[in-house]
N, C-alpha and C positions, 0 to 999 in steps of 0.2 A: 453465422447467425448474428444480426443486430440485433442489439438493446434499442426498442423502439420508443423509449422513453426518453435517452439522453442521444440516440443517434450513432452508439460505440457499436462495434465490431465486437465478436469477444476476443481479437487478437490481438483488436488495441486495448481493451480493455486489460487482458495480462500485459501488456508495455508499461501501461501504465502503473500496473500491480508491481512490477517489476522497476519501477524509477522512484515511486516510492519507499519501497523496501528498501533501496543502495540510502533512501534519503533518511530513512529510521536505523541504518547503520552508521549515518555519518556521524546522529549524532548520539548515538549509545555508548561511548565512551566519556564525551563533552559535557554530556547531561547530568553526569553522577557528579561532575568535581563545580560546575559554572548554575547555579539555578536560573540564572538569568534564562537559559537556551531552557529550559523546561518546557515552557510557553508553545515555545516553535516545534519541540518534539512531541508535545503531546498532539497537537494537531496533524502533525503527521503521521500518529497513531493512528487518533480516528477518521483520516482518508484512508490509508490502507485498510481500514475495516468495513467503509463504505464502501471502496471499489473491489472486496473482495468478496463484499453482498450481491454486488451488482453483477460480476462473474458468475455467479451463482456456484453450484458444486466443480470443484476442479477433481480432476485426479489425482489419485495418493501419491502419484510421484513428481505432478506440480505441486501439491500442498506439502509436501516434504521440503520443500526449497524452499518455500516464504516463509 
């Protein structure tokens, strides 16, 4: 099914859910000792909360992974 809004797939739409989340893991240890990297992780929050809007409902056992 396409998101006929942005043009996504919803299977790219999890890739994408999925490349963000490795990206809010990268910097979850970095963030707590460097504020500088704050900046860059917060924003990387709130893409993974957009594009997890934009997935709409997943299943319990994908939303148990992110």
């Amino acid at each position: 099914m396409a998101n006929k809004a942005f043009g996504f797939t919803h299977d790219e739409l999890k890739l994408l859910l999925v490349a963000v989340r490795q990206m809010r893991r990268t910097f979850e240890k970095p963030r707590k000792t460097d504020e500088s990297l704050e900046a860059y992780a917060t924003l990387y929050d709130a893409l993974f909360e957009k594009l997890l809007d934009m997935a709409g409902p997943l299943p319990e056992s994908v939303e148990e992974k992110l």
